[in-house]
C-alpha positions as CSV (number, residue, x, y, z in Angstrom):
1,X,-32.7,16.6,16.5
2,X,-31.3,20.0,15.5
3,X,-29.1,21.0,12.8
4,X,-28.5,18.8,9.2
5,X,-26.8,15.5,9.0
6,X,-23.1,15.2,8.0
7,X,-22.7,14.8,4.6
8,X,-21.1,11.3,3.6
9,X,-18.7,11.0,1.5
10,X,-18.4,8.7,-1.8
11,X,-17.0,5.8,-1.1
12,X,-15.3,3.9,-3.7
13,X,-16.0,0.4,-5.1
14,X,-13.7,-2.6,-4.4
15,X,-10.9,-3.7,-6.6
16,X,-8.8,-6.5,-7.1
17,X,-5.3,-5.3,-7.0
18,X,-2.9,-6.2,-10.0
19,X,-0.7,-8.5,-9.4
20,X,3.5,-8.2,-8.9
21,X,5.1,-6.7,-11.8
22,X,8.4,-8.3,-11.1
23,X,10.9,-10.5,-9.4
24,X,13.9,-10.7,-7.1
25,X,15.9,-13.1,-5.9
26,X,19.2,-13.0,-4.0
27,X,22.2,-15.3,-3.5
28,X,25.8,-14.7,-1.3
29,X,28.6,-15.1,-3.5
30,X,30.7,-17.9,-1.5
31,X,34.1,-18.8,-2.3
32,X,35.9,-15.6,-3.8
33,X,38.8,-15.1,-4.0
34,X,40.9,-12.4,-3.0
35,X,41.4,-11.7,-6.5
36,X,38.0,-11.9,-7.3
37,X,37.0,-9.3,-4.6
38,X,39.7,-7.2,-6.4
39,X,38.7,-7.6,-9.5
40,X,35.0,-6.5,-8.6
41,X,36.1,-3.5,-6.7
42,X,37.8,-2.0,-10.0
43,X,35.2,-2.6,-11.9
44,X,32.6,-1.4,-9.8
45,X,34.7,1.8,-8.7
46,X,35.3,2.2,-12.8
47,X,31.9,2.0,-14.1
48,X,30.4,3.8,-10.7
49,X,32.7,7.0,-12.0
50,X,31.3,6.6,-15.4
51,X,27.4,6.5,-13.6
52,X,28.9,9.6,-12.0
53,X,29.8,11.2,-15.1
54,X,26.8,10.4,-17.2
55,X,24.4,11.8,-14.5
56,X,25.9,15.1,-13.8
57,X,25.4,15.2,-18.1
58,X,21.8,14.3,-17.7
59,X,21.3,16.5,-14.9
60,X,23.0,19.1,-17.0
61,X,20.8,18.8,-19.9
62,X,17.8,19.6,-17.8
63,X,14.0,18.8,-19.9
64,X,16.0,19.6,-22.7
65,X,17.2,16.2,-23.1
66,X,16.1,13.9,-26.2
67,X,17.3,10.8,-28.0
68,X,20.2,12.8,-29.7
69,X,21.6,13.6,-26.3
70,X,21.2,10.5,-25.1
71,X,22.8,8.8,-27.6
72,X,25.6,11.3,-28.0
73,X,26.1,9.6,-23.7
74,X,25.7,6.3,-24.3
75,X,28.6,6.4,-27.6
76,X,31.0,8.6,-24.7
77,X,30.6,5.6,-22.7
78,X,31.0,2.9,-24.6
79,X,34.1,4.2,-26.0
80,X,35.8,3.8,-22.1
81,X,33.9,0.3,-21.5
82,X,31.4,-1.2,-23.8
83,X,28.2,-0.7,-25.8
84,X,26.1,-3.0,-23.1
85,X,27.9,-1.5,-20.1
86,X,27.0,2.1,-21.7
87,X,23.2,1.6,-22.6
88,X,22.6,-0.3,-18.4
89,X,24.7,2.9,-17.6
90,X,22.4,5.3,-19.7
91,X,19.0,3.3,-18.5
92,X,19.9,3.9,-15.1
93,X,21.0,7.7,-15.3
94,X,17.5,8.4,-16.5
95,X,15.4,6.1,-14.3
96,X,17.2,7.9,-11.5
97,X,16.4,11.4,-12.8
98,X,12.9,10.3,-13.7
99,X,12.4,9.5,-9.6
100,X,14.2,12.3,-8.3
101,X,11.5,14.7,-10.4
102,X,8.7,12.0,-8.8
103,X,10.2,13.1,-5.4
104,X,10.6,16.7,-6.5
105,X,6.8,16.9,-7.5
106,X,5.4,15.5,-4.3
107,X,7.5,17.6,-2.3
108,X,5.7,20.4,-3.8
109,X,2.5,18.8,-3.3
110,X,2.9,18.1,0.1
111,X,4.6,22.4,0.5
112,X,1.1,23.1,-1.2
113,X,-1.2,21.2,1.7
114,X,1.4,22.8,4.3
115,X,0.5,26.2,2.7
116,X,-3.0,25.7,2.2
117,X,-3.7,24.2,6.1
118,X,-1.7,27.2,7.4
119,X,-3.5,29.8,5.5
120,X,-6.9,28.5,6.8
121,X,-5.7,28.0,10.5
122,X,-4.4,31.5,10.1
123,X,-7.7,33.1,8.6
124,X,-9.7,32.0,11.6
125,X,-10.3,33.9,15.0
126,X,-7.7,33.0,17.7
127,X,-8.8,29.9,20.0
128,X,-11.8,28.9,17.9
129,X,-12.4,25.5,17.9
130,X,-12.2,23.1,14.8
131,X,-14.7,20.5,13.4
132,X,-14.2,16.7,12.5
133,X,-13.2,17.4,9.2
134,X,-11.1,20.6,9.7
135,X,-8.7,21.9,12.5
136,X,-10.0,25.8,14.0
137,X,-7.6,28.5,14.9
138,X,-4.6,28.8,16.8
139,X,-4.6,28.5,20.5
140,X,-2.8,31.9,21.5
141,X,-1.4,34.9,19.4
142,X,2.2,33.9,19.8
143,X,1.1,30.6,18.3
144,X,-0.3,32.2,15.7
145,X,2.5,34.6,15.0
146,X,5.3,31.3,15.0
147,X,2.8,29.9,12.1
148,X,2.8,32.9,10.4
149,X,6.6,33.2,10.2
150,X,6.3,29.4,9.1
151,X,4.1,30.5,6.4
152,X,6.5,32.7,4.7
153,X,9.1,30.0,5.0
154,X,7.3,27.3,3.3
155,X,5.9,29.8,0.7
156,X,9.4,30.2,-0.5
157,X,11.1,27.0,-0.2
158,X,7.9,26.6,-2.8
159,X,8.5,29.1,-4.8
160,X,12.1,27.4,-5.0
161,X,11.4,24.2,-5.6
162,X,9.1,25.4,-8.3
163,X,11.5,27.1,-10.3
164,X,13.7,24.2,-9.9
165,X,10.9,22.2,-11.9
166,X,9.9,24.3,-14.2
167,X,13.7,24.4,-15.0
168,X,14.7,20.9,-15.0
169,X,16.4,20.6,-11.7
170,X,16.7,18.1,-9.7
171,X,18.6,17.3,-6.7
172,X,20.1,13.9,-6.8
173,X,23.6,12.2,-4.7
174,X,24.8,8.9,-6.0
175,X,25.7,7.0,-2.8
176,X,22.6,8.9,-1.5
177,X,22.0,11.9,0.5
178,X,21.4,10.4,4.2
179,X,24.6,8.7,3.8
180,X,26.3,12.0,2.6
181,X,25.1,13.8,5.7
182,X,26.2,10.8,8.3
183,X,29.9,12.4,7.5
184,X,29.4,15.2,9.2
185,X,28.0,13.0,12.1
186,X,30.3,10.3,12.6
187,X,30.0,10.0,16.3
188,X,26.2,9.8,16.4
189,X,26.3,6.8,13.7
190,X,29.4,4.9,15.6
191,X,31.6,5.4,12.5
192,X,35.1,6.0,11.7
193,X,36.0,7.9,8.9
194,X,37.3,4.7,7.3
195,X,34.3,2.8,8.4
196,X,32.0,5.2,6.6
197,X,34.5,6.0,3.5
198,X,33.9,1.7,2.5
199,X,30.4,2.4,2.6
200,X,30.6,5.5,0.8
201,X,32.3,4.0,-1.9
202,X,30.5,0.9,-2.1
203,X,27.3,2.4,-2.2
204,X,28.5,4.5,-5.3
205,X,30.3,1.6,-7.5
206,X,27.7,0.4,-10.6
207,X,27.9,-3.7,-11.0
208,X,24.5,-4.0,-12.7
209,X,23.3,-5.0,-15.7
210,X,20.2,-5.2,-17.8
211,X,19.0,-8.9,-19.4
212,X,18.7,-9.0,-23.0
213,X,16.0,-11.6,-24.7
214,X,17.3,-13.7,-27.2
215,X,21.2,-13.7,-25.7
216,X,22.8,-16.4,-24.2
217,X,21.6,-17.2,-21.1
218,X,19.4,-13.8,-21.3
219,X,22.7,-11.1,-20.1
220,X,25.8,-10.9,-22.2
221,X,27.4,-8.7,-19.6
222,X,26.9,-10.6,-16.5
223,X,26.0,-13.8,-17.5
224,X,25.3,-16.9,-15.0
225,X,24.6,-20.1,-16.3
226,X,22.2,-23.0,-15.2
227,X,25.3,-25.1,-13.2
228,X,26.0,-21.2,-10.9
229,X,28.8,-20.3,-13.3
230,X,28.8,-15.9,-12.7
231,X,31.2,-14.6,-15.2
232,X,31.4,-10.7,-16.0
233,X,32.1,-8.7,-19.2
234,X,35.3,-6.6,-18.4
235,X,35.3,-2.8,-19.5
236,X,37.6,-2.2,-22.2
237,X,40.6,-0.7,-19.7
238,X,40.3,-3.5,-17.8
239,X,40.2,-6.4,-20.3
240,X,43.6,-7.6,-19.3
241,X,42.2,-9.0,-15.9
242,X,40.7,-11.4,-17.9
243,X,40.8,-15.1,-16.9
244,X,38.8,-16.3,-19.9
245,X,38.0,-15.8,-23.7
246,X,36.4,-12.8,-25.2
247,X,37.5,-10.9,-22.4
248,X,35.6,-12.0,-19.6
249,X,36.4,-13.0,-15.8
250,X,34.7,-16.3,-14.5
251,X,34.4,-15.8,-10.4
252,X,35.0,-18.5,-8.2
253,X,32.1,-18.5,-6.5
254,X,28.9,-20.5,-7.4
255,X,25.4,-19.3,-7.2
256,X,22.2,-21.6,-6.8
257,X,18.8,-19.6,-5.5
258,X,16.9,-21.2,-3.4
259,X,13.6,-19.0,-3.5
260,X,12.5,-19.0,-7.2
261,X,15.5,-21.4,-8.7
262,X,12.8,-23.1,-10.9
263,X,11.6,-19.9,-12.4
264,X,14.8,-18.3,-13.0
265,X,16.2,-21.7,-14.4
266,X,13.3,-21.6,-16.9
267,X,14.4,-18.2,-18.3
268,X,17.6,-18.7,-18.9
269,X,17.4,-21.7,-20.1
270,X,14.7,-20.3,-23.0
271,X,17.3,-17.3,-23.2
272,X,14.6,-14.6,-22.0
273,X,16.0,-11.4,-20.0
274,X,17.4,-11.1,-16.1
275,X,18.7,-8.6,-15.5
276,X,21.8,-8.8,-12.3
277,X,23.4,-6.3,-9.8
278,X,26.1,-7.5,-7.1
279,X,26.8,-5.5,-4.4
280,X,28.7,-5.4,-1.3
281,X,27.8,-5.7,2.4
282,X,30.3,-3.6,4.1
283,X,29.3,-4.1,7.5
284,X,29.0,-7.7,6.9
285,X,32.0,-8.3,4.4
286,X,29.9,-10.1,2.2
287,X,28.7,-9.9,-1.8
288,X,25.4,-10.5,-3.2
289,X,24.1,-11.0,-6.3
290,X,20.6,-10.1,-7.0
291,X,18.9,-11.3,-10.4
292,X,15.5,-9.5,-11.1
293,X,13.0,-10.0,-14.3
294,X,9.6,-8.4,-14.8
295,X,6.3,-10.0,-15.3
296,X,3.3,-8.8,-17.5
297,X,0.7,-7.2,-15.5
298,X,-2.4,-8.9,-15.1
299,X,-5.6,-9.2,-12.9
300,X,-5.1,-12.6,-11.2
301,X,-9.1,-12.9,-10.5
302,X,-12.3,-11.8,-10.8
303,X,-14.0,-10.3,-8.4
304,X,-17.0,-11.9,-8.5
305,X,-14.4,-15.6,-8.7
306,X,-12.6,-13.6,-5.6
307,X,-15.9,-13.3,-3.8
308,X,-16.9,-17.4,-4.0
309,X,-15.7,-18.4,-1.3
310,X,-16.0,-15.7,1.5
311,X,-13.3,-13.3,2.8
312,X,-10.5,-12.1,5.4
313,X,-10.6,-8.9,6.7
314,X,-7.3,-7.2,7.5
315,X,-7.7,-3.7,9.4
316,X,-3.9,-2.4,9.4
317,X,-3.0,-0.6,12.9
318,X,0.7,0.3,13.7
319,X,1.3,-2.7,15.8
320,X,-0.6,-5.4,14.0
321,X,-3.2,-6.8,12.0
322,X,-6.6,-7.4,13.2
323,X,-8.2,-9.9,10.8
324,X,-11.4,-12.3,10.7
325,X,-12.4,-14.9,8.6
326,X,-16.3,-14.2,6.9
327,X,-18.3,-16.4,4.8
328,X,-19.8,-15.4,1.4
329,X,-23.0,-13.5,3.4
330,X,-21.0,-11.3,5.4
331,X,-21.1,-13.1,8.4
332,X,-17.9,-13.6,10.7
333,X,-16.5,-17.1,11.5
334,X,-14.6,-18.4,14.4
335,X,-12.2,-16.2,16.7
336,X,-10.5,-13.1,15.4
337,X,-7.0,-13.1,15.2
338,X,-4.0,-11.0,15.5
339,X,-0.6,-10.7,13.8
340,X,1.7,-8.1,16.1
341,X,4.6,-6.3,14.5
342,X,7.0,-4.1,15.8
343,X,8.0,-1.0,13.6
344,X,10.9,0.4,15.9
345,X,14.9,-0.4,15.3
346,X,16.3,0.3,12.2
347,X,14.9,-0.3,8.2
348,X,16.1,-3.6,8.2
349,X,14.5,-4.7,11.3
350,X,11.2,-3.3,10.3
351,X,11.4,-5.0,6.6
352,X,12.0,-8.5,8.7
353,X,8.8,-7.5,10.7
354,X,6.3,-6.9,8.3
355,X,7.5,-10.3,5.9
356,X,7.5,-12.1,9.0
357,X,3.9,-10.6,9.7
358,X,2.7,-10.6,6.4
359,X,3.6,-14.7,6.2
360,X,1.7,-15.7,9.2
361,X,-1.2,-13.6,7.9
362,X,-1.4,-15.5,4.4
363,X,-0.5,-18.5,5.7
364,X,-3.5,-18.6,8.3
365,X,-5.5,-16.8,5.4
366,X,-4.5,-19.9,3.5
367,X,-5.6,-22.8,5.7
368,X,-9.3,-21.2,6.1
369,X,-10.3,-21.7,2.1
370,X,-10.8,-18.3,0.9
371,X,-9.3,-17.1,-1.9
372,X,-9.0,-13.0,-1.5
373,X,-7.4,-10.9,1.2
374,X,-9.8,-7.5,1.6
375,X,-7.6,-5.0,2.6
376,X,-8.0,-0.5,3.2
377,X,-6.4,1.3,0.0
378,X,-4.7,3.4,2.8
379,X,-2.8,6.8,1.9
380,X,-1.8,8.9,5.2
381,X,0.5,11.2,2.8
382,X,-1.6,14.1,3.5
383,X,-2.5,12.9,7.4
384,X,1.2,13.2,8.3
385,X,1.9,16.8,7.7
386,X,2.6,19.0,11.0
387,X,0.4,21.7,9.4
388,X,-2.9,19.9,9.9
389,X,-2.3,17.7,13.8
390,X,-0.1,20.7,14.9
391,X,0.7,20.0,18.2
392,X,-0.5,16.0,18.7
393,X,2.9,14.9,17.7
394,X,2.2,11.3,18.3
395,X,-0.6,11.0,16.1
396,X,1.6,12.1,13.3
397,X,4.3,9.6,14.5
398,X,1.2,6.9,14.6
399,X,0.1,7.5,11.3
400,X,3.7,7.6,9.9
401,X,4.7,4.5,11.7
402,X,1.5,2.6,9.7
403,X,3.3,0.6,6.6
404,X,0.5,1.7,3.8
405,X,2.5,1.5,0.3
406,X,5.5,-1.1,1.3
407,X,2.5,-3.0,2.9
408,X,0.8,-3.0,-0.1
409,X,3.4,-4.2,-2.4
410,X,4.7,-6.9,-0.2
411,X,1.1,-8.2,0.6
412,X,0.5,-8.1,-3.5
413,X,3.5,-10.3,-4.7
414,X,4.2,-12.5,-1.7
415,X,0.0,-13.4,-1.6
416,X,0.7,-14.2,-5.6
417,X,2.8,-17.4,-4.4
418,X,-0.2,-18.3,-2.4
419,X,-3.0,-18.0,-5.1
420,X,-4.5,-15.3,-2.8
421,X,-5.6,-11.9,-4.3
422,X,-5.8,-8.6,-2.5
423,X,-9.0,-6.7,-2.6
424,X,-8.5,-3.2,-2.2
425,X,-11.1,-1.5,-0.5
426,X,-11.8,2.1,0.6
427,X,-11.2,3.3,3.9
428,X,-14.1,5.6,4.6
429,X,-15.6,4.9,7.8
430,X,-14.7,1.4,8.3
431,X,-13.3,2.0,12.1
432,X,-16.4,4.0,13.2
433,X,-19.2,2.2,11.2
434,X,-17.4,-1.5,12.5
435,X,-17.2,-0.5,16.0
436,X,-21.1,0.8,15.7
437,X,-22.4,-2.5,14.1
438,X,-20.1,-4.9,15.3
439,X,-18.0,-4.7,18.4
440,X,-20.6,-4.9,21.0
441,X,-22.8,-7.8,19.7
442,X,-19.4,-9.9,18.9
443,X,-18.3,-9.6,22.8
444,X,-18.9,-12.3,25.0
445,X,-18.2,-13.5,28.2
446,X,-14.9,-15.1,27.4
447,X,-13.9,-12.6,24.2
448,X,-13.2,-9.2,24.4
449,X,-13.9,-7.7,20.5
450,X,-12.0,-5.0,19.4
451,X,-12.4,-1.4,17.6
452,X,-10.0,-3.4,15.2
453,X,-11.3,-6.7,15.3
454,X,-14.8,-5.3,14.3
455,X,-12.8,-2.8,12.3
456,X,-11.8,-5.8,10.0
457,X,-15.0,-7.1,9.6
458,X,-16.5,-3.8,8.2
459,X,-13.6,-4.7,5.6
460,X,-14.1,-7.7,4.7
461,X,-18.0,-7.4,4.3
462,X,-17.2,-4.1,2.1
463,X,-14.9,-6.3,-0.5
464,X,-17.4,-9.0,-0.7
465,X,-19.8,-6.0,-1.5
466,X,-22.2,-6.1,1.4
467,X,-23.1,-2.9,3.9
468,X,-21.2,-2.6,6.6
469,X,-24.2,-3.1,9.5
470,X,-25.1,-6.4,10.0
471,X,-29.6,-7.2,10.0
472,X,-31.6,-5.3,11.6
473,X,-34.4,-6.8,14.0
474,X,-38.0,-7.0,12.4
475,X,-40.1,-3.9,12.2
476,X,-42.1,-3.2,15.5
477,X,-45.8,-4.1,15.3
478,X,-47.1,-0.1,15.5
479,X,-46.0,2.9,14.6
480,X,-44.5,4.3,17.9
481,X,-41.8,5.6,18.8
482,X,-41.1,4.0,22.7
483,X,-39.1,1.3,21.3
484,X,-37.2,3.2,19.0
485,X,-36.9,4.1,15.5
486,X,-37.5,1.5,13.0
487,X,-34.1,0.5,11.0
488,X,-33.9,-1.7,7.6
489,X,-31.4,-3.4,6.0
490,X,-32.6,-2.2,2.8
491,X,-33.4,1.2,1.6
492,X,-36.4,3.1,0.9
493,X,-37.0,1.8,-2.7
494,X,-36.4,-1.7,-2.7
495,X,-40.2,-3.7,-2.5
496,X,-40.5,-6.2,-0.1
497,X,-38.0,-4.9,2.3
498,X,-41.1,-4.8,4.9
499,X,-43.4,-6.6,2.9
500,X,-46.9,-4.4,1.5
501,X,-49.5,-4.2,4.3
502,X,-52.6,-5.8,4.7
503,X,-56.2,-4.9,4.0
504,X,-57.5,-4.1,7.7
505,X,-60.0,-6.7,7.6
506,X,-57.2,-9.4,7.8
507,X,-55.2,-7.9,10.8
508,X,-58.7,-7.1,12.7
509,X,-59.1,-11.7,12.4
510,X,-55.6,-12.3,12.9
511,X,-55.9,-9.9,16.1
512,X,-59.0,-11.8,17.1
513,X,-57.4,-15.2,16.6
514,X,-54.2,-14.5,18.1
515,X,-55.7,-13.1,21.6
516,X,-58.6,-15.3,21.6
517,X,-60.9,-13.1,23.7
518,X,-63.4,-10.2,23.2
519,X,-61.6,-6.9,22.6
520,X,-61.6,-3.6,24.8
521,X,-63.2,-0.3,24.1
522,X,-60.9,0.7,21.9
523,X,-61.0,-1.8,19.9
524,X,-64.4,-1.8,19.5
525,X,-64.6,1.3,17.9
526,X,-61.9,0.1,15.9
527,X,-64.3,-2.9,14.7
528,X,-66.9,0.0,14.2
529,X,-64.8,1.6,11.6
530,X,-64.3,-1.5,9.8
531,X,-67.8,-2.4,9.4
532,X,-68.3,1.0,8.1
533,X,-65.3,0.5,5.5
534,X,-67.1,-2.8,4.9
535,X,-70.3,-1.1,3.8
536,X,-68.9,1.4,1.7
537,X,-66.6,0.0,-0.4
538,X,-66.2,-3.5,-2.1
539,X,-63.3,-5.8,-0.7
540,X,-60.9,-6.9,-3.5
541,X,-58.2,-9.7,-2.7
542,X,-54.5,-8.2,-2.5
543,X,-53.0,-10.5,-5.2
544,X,-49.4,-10.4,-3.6
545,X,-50.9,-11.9,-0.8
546,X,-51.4,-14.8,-3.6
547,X,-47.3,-15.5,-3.6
């Protein structure tokens, strides 16, 4: 064979991922009132132009803002509702500029592969062909002329966005920006102009507030208590819509959740934070109220405790999961099995698809006795970008359409309930390496495998730490070549991987023995050479032949 090997590169070492951080639960408000729902609505739409207010300030004040500035906001606020309202206000002003620089920093990072991916396409000769690990030129001059006009385009939307970090700007809508821009495209989103003003406004009201520990009930400003009571803490203009003491409004409406009650019960009841936000469905004509708490961060398991009792595999696709079941050696068990999804409709629908996906997965995970989920650490961020596919448009849209990070954190805090763990594993070569070693010995008459199905199986021996191609057959009896090359499990250095080889007096009597009749020629003169060994030279016993 011509030419050097590919290079492989490292491939990371399993993990078990952390568990969930936090918690959300969410209950319909039932039974308000009409003067409940009015109530909420000026509130909301009064502390929403306060958010407002306190962002363009933060916005204002650039990475020149400190903890004098900030409190200089938070007393402003308080002054026009209260010194609780004012510091969940403040708290979410900045956690709000803190992930639009996030987004403004990977939007330069993803302008930077753009730039980098056209420059090299553009440095090469016209129709050359590309590699496995890079893309070659352009296919005709006018294609490479188009890119070159791209070039300059992205290079100064950088140079834009650059400036705008190195300043302190951000670009940030309360309501949010896609919702901004349906306004000028009310016919394509079914809308009236009424019909989208509600949502507008709803989406920019600000009924949330943080838990305190050590306050009743863990949130003085929207406290709930154990029975489902919801009463809120009215802003200072609007304490005469009070309905009960210290200037507080007790809704009608009861609250009880269902997923978590125990949990949530617990903390308030012990007077620990939660922290609560109710919204509005517009579309619906419905309010929510969502409580939320954090949890310390911890490793649920060991690896090595992970590990005890086999594995699942789960290779992601953007339809479904391919998963199998293998034991603590590596070795798959039973049938393969598949959970489909369906990633098209809107972001509600595609939420529903991967929870409903994601429970059949742990719950079948669940019944089989293993204790760890190994699943790829997947990141197609940089796989997406136009600048590298160029024209094979629905790649891009397959790689995009593959949940990788929402995936992840669902999978993480809804396998917690289960007492499963997730054990992240890297992606490097897991399709082509499965499909090598696995696919075509798992087929049978009656089962078609899979580049997924033995896709997952590469996975899952990876997080329980073993190589990815299963044993080899036994090394031939001779050193030719007609049957192959010989392949070991093991590599060069490890001893006994073929066991140490005999004195040649010992395979001349086990030949002898095991044919039982008088050899040819040519082994008669190999007989020849061992009596001449035998005459020169003293026999001494192998002493690993001893064990």
């Amino acid at each position: 064979m011509t030419g050097s090997r590919k290079e492989l590169r490292r491939i990371d070492v399993p993990f078990v991922s952390l568990g969930p951080s936090g918690v959300s639960v969410r209950d319909r408000l039932k039974g308000l009132t009409p003067r409940d729902e009015e109530v909420l609505r000026l509130v909301g739409g009064h502390m929403g132009a306060l958010a407002s207010k306190d962002l363009k300030a933060r916005c204002a004040h650039g990475l020149e803002h400190g903890n004098e500035t900030w409190a200089a906001r938070k007393r402003d606020l308080t002054a026009e509702s209260s010194s609780r309202w004012a510091g969940s206000v403040t708290k979410a002003t900045h956690d709000q500029w803190a992930l639009s620089r996030r987004g403004q920093a990977a939007y330069l990072d993803s302008l930077d592969a753009g730039i980098r991916m056209l420059r090299h396409r553009l440095s090469l000769p016209v129709g050359e062909k590309g590699t496995g690990r890079a893309p070659g030129g352009y296919r005709s001059r006018h294609e490479w002329f188009v890119k070159s006009r791209r070039l300059a385009a992205l290079e100064e939307r950088h140079a834009a966005a650059r400036a705008d970090g190195e300043a302190g700007r951000v670009r940030v809508v309360r309501g949010g920006g896609r919702l901004l821009n349906t306004r000028h495209h009310l016919a394509a989103a079914a809308l009236t102009e009424a019909e989208w003003r509600a949502r507008w406004e709803s989406a920019r009201w600000f009924l949330a507030a943080d838990g305190e520990s050590g306050k009743r009930f863990g949130n003085e400003t929207i406290r709930v208590t154990p029975p489902g009571e919801v009463s809120i803490k009215l802003p200072a203009p609007l304490a005469d819509l009070a309905n009960a003491r210290n200037g507080r409004y007790v809704l009608a409406a009861k609250v009880a959740f269902a997923h978590r009650g125990a949990e949530w019960a617990d903390r308030i009841e012990g007077n620990r934070a939660v922290a609560y936000r109710i919204h509005l469905d517009v579309e619906r004509g419905r309010w929510y109220l969502d409580a939320s708490w954090t949890r310390p961060v911890v490793k649920t398991m060991p690896l090595a405790t992970a590990r005890a009792a086999g594995m699942v595999g789960v290779d992601t696709n953007a339809d479904h999961f391919a998963c199998w079941q293998l034991d603590i050696h590596g070795n798959p068990v039973g049938e393969p099995h598949r959970f489909p999804y369906d990633l098209t409709g809107t972001a509600t629908h595609r939420d529903a698809q991967i929870r409903h996906a994601i429970s059949r997965l742990l719950h079948w995970a669940k019944r089989t006795g293993v204790t760890a989920i190994g699943l790829e650490n997947l990141d197609f961020t940089a796989e997406t970008t136009r600048e590298k596919h160029g024209r094979r448009k629905r790649f891009r849209q397959l790689l995009s359409g593959i949940p990788t990070g929402r995936l992840r954190a669902r999978l993480v805090s809804m396998a917690a309930e289960l007492d499963l763990v997730i054990v992240a594993v890297d992606p490097a070569y897991t399709s082509r390496w499965g499909a090598q070693h696995w696919q075509k010995p798992l087929a049978t008459p009656t089962r078609t495998t899979t580049r997924h199905d033995a896709a997952s199986i590469a996975i899952g021996r990876r997080a329980l730490g073993h190589p990815i191609r299963r044993r080899t057959a036994p090394p031939h009896d001779d050193r030719s070549d007609r049957r192959g090359h010989r392949t070991v499990q093991a590599g060069p250095g490890v001893r006994g991987r073929e066991e140490t080889r005999r004195p040649v007096t010992d395979r001349v009597h086990d030949a002898r023995t095991r044919t039982g009749t008088t050899r040819t020629r040519a082994t008669s003169r190999a007989s020849k050479t061992v009596r001449d060994a035998r005459s020169d030279q003293t026999w001494v016993q192998d002493s690993l032949l001893l064990t």
